[in-house]
C-alpha positions as CSV (number, residue, x, y, z in Angstrom):
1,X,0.0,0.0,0.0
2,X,1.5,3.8,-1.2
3,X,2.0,6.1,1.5
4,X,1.1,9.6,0.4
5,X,-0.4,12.9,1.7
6,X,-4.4,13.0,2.0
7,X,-6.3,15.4,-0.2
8,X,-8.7,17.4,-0.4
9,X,-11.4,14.7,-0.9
10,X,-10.4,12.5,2.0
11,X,-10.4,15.8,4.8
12,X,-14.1,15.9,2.9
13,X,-15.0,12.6,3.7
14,X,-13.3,13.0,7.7
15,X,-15.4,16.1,7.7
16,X,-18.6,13.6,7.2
17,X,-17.6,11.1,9.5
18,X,-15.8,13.1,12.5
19,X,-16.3,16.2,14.4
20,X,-14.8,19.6,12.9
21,X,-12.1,19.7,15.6
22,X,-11.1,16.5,15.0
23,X,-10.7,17.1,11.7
24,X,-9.0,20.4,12.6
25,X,-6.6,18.4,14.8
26,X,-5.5,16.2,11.7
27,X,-4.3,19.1,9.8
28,X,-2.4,20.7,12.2
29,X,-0.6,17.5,13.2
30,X,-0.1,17.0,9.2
31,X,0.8,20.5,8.4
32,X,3.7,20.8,11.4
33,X,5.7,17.7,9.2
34,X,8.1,19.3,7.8
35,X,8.0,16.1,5.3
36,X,5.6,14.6,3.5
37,X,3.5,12.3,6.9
38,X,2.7,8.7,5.7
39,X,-0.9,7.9,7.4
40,X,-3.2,5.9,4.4
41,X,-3.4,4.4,1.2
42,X,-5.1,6.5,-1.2
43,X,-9.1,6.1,-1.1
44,X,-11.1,4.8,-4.4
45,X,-13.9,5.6,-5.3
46,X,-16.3,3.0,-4.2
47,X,-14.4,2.3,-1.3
48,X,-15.4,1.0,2.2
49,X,-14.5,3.4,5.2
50,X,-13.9,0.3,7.7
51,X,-13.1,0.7,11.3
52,X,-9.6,-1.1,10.7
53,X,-8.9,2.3,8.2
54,X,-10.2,4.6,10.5
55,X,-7.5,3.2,13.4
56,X,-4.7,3.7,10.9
57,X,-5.4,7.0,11.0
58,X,-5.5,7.5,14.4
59,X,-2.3,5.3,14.7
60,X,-0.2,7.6,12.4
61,X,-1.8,10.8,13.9
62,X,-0.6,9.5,17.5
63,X,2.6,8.3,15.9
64,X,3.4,11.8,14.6
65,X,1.8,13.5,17.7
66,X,4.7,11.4,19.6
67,X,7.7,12.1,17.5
68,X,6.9,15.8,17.1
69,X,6.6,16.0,21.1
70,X,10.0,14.2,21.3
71,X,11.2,16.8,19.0
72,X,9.9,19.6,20.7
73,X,11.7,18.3,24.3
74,X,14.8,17.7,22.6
75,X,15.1,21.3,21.3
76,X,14.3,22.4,24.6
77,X,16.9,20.7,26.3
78,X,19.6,20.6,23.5
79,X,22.1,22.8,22.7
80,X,20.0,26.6,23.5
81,X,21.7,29.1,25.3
82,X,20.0,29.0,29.0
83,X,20.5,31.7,32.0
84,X,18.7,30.9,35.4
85,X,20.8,33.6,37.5
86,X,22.5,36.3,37.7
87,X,25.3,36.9,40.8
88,X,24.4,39.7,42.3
89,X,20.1,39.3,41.6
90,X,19.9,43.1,41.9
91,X,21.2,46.1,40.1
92,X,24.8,46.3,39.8
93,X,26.9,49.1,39.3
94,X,29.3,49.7,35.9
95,X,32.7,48.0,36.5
96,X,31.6,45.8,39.5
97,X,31.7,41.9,38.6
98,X,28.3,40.3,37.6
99,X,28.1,36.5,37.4
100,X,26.0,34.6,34.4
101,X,24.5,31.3,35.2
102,X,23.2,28.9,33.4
103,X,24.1,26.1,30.5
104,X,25.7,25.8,26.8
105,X,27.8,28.5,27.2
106,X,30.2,26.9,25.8
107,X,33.7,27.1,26.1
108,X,35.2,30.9,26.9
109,X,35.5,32.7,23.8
110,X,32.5,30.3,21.9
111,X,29.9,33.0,23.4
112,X,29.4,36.7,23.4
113,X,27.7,38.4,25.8
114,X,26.4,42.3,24.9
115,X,24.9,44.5,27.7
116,X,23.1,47.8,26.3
117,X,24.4,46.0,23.2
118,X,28.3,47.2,24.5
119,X,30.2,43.9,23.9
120,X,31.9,42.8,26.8
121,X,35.6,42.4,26.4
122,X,37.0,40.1,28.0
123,X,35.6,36.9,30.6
124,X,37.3,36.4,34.0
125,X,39.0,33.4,35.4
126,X,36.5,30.5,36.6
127,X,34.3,31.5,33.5
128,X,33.0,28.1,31.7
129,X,29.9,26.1,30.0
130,X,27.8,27.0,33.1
131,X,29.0,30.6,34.2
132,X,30.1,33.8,32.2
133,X,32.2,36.3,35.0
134,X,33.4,39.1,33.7
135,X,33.0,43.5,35.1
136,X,30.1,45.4,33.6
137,X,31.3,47.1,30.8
138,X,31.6,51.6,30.6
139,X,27.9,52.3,29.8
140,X,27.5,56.1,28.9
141,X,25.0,58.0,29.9
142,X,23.9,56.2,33.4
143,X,21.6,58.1,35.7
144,X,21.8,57.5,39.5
145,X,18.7,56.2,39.9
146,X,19.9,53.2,37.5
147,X,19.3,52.3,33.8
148,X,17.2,49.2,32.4
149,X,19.1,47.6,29.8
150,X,18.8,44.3,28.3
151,X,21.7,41.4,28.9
152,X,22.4,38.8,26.0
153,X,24.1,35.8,25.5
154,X,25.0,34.3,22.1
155,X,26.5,31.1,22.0
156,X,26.9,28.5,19.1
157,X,23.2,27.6,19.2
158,X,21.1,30.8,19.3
159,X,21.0,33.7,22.3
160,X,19.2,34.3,25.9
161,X,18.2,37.7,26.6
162,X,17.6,39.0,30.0
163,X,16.7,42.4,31.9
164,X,18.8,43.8,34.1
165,X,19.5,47.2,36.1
166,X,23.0,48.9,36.2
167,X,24.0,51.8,38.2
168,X,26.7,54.0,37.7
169,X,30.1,53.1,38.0
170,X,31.5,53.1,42.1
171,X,34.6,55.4,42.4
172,X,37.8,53.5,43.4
173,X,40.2,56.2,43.5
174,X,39.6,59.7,45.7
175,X,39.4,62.6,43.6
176,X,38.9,66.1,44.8
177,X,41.0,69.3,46.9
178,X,42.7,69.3,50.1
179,X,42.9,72.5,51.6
180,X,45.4,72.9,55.5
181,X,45.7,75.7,57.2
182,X,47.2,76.7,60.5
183,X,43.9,77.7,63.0
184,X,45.8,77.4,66.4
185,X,49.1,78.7,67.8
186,X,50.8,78.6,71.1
187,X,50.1,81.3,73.2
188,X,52.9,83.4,74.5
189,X,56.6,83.6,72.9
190,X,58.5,80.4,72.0
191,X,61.9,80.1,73.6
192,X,64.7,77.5,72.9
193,X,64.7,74.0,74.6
194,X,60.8,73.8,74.7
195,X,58.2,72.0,72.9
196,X,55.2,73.7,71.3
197,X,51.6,72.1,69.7
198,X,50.2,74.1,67.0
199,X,46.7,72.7,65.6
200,X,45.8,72.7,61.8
201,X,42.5,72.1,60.3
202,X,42.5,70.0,56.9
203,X,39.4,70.1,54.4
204,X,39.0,67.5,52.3
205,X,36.3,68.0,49.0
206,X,36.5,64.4,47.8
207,X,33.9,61.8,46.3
208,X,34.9,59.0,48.8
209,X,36.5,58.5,51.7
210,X,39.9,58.2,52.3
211,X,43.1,57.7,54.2
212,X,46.2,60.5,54.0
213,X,49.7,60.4,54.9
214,X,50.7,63.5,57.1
215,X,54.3,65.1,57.1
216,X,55.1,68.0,59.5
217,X,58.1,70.0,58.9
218,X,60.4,72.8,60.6
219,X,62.3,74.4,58.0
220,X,65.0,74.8,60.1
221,X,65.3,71.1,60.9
222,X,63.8,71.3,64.4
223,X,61.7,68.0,65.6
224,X,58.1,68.3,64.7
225,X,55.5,65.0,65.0
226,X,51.9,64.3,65.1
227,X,50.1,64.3,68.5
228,X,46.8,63.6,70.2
229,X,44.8,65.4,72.7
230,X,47.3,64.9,75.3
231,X,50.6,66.0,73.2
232,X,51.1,61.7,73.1
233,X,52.6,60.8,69.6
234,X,49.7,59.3,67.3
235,X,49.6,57.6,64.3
236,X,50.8,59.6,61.2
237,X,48.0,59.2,59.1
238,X,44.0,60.6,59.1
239,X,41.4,59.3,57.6
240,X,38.5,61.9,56.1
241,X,35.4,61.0,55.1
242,X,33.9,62.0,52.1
243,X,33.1,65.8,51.8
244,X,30.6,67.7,49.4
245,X,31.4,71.1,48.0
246,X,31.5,73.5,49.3
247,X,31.7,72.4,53.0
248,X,34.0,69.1,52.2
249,X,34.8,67.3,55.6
250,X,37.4,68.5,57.9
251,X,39.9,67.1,60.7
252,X,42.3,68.6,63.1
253,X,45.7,67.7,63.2
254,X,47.9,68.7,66.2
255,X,52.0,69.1,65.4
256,X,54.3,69.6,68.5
257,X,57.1,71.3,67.3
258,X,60.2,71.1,69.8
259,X,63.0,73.6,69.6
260,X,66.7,72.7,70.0
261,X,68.6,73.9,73.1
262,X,70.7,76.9,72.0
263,X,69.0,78.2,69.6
264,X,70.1,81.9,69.4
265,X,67.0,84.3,70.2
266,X,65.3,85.9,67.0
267,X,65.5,82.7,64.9
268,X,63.3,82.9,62.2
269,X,62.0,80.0,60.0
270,X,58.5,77.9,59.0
271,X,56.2,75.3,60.1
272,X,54.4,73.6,57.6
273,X,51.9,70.3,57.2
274,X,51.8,68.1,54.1
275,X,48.6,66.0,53.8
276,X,49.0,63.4,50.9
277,X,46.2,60.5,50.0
278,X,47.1,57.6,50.1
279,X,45.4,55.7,46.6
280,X,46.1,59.3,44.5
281,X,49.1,60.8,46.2
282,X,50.0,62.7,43.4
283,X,46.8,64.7,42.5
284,X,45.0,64.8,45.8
285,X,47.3,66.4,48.5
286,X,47.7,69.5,50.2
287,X,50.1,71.7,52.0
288,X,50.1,75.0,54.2
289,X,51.1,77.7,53.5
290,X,54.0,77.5,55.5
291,X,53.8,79.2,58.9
292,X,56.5,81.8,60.6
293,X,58.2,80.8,63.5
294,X,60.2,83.0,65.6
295,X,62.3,82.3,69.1
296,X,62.4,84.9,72.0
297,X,65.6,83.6,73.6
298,X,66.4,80.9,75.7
299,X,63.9,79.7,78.3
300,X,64.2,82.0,81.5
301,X,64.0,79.0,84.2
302,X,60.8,77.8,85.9
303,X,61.7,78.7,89.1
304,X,61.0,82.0,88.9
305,X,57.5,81.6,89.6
306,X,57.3,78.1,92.0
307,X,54.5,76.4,90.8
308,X,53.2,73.3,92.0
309,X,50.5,71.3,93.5
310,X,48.8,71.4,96.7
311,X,45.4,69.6,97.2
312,X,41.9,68.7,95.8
313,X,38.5,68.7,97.6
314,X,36.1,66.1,97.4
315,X,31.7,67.5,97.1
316,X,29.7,66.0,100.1
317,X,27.9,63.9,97.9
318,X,30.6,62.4,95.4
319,X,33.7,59.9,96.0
320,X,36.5,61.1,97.4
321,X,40.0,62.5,95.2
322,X,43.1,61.6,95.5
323,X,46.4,63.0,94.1
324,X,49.3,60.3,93.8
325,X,52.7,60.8,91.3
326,X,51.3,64.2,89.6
327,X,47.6,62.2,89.0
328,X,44.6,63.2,90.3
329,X,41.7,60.9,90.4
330,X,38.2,61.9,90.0
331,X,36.0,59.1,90.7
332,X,32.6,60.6,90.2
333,X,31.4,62.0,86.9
334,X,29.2,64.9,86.8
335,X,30.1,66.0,90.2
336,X,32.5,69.0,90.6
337,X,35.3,68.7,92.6
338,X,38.4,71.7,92.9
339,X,42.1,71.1,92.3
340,X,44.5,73.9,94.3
341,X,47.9,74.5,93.2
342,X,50.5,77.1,94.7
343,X,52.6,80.0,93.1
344,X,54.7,81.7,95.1
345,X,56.1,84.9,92.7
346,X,59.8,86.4,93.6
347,X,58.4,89.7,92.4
348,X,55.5,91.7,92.8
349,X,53.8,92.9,89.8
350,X,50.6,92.2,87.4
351,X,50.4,88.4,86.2
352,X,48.3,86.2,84.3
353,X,47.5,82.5,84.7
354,X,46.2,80.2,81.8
355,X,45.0,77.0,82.0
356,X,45.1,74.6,78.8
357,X,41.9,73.4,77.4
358,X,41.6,70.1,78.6
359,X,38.8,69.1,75.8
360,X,35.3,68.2,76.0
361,X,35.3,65.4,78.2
362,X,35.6,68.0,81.1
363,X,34.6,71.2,82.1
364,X,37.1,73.4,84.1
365,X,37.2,76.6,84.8
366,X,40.0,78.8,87.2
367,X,38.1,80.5,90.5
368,X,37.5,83.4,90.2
369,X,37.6,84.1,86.5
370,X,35.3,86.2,84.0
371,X,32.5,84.0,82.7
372,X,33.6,84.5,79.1
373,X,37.3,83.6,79.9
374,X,36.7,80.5,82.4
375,X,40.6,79.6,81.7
376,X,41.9,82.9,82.5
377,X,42.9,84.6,85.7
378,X,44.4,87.8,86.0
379,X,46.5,87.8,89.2
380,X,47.9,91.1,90.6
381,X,51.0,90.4,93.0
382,X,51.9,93.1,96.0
383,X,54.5,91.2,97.6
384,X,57.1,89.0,96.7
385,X,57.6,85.5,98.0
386,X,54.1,85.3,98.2
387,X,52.2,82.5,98.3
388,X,49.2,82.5,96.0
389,X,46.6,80.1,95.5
390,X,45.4,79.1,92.0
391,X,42.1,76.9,92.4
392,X,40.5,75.3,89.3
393,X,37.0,74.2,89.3
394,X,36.8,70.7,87.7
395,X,33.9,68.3,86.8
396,X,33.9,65.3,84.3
397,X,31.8,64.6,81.8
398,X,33.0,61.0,80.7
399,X,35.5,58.6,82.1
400,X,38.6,59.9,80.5
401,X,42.1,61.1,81.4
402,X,43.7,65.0,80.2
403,X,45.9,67.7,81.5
404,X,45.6,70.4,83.7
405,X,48.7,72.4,82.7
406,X,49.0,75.4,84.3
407,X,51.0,78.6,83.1
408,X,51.7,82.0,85.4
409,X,53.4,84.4,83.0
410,X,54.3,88.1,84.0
411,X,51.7,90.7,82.2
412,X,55.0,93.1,80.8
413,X,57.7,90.4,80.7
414,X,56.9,86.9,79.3
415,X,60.7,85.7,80.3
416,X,58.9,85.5,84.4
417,X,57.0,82.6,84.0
418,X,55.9,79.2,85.7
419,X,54.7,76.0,84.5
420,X,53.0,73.0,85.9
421,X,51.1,69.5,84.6
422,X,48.9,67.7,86.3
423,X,47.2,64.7,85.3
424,X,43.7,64.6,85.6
425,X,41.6,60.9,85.2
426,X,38.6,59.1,86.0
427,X,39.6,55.3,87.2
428,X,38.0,53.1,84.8
């Protein structure tokens, strides 16, 4: 028996004998062959429509129906392109890494993958059949909020195309201007053999944050170095956040500068801080200006105005102080307690005693002076060899340690002075 396509007549004759969708069914099956589909002998005319006929039919329809199924799972799961991921799920900024995963990749350099249809240049290590790593390529024109562009893969055996979100690219390097300038300077005149703290504040206008190197220097060769809150050394280095124009971000830096014994009086030379970044040292830095110095003399000696300590005074409803090896301890915080020490002054005359800002973890204040200059007395000595007490007014804020460091100068001759440093801490 022939096997060739049905015609016309014999769909006429199914039409007669089977419902439309049936019939409907037939065709559709018949058409999808993309060769000619065997089912039947040719019909005559005259010929019996038997039940044995009708079952061939159905036999080769179910036949086809079967191996055009098979075909249809077999391109599914052949050789297509297929992503089910993408490492990170979310949006992912221009240069970051972003992982394809999936199947038939084939091997690196088989595939292509296009994002915003900008090729990707290059895959990274690990890349294979079943991931594609590699850094989003420079996409222009990226808003913040993010751009939707569309991801594809091309391998050997068509392409996969998925959505995905990119962000602008994350800056890896600091760029921007750092700007240092002296704000604080030693009171009084410096004299040889001492050492001196001078404070700078450094602006930084950058578009991340960052870490910079920091490089006092005397011109004259004299030690200078980085210190802390206490005049300790500290680490050499800052780190800024990152600051929007025009305010930027700023730090203080504190530089004790000590000058050499025998240095002649009226020496003249400059102070300056360098402030380098770390990751872009040669286009973000900054510099002062470079500051004067100038030395008085040498360093008239202490004794000239005895200062030293002499006791501290516990509130009726706080632990009791004690003073031990130049170290008082304050054991309650928010309570104020009062620290005396003694001057005695060889001659009489009009003198001034400062106390050093011991920071904000305290509040002090000298007894006895004006409201608006709490670290400020003015003394006014009738006799010499007198005995003078200097009381200070203390109260803690936090548990922390500082300096009460005392300084009696003479009001018309800064040579007549007397120093003393007391530590100050809460135990704990």
């Amino acid at each position: 028996m022939a096997d060739n396509n049905l015609n016309v007549d014999v769909y006429t004759l199914l039409g007669q004998i089977f419902k439309p969708d049936m019939v409907n069914i037939m065709r559709q099956k018949l058409s999808g062959e993309s060769t000619p589909a065997v089912i039947v002998d040719r019909v005559r005319p005259g010929d019996l429509i038997t039940a044995d006929f009708m079952n061939g039919i159905v036999d080769k329809l179910n036949s086809l129906g079967s191996r055009l199924a098979t075909l249809e799972a077999l391109n599914q799961s052949g050789d297509d392109v297929q992503i089910s991921g993408l490492i990170p799920s979310g949006p992912v900024p221009v240069g970051s890494e972003l992982v394809i995963v999936g199947k038939n990749f084939g091997l690196v350099g088989s595939s292509t993958v296009t994002i915003d249809n900008v090729l990707v240049q290059k895959l990274r290590a690990g890349s294979d059949d079943t991931m594609l790593i590699f850094d989003v390529p420079l996409i222009a024109g990226v808003p913040q909020s993010g751009k939707s562009v569309l991801l594809r893969v091309t391998g050997q055996h068509g392409s996969k195309v998925v959505p995905l979100t990119i962000l602008p690219a994350v800056p890896t390097v600091p760029d921007g201007k750092v700007f240092v300038t002296l704000t604080t300077s030693p009171d009084g005149k410096l004299f040889a053999d001492k050492s001196y703290t001078f404070v700078f504040t450094v602006k930084a206008i950058t578009n991340i944050d960052e870490t910079y190197l920091l490089r006092p220097s005397v011109e004259a060769g004299w030690n200078a170095k980085i210190v802390d809150q206490n005049d300790l050394p500290a680490a050499q280095e800052i780190t800024i956040p990152k600051g929007d124009p025009p305010a930027g971000s700023t730090v203080d830096v504190r530089v004790q500068v000590t000058i050499p014994p025998g240095t002649p009086a009226k020496t003249k030379t400059t102070l300056k801080l360098q402030v380098t970044s770390k990751r872009n040292p040669t286009e973000l830095q900054g510099q002062s200006s470079g500051d004067p110095l100038e030395v008085e003399g040498f360093a008239p000696s202490s004794h000239q105005i005895e200062i030293a300590f002499s006791n501290v005074l516990t509130p009726s409803d706080a632990g009791t102080a004690t003073e031990s090896n130049r170290v008082v301890l304050i054991p309650t915080v928010k309570k104020q307690y009062r620290v005396d020490f003694s001057a005695i002054f060889k001659e009489p005359g009009k003198y001034v005693a400062r106390l050093k800002d011991p920071g904000s973890q305290w509040i002090v204040k000298i007894s006895g002076a004006k409201q608006e200059t709490p670290l400020q007395l003015d003394l006014e000595i009738l006799e010499s060899s007198l005995n003078t007490l200097v009381m200070m007014m203390v109260t803690a804020n936090e548990k922390a340690s500082s300096s009460l460091a005392l300084i009696i100068e003479k009001v018309d001759d800064s040579t007549i002075f007397g120093t003393w440093d007391e530590e100050i801490q809460v135990p704990g």
